[in-house]
Residue, then its C-alpha position, 0 to 999 in steps of 0.5 A: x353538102x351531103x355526100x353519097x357513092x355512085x356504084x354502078x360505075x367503076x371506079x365509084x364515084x362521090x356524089x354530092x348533095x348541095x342546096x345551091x346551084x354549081x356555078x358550072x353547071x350551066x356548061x356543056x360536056x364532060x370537063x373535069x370538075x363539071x357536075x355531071x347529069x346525076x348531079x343537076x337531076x338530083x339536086x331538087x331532092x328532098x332533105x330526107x330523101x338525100x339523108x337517106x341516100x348518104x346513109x344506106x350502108x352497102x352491106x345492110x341496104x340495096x343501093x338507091x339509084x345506084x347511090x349507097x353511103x358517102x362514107x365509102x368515099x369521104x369517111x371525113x368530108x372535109x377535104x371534099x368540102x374545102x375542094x366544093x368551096x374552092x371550085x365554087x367560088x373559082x366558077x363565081x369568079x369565072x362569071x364576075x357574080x357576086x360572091x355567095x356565101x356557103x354555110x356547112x355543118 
């Protein structure tokens, strides 16, 4: 999971950047906790573009699809990704699939 900040809207919002599908993503609408279109679009990005996205600092590089660096949101990202686990395996359970296993570094 990587972490990015949507800045064309405010307030900002944190993007991330996972290499599994969001067990909700499948679903309609704007419900809270739902990826939204960004979200699924950006999914299929390459590792280096995502690297380059997390870390493009708002006051040395213009924002890249409006995305700029995900420290400005999440300087620690642990909560962020103890949140993703949390909803991930709560959508798992919602659907009655077999667990996965999520591995961060």
């Amino acid at each position: 999971m990587v972490t990015s900040t949507k800045v064309d809207i405010l307030p900002v919002d944190l993007m991330l950047f996972t290499n599994y599908k969001h067990p909700e993503a499948e679903k309609c609408g704007d419900s809270p906790g739902l990826p939204d279109p960004i979200y699924r679009r950006m999914s299929d990005l390459p590792a280096w573009q995502a690297a380059t996205l997390t870390c493009s600092a708002p006051f040395l590089f213009s924002p890249i699809y409006d995305l700029v660096d995900g420290g400005l949101l999440a300087n620690n990202p642990t909560m962020t990704m103890l949140a993703e686990v949390y909803h991930h395996s709560r959508g798992l359970k919602s659907k009655a699939r077999p667990k996965t296993k999520l591995s961060f570094y």
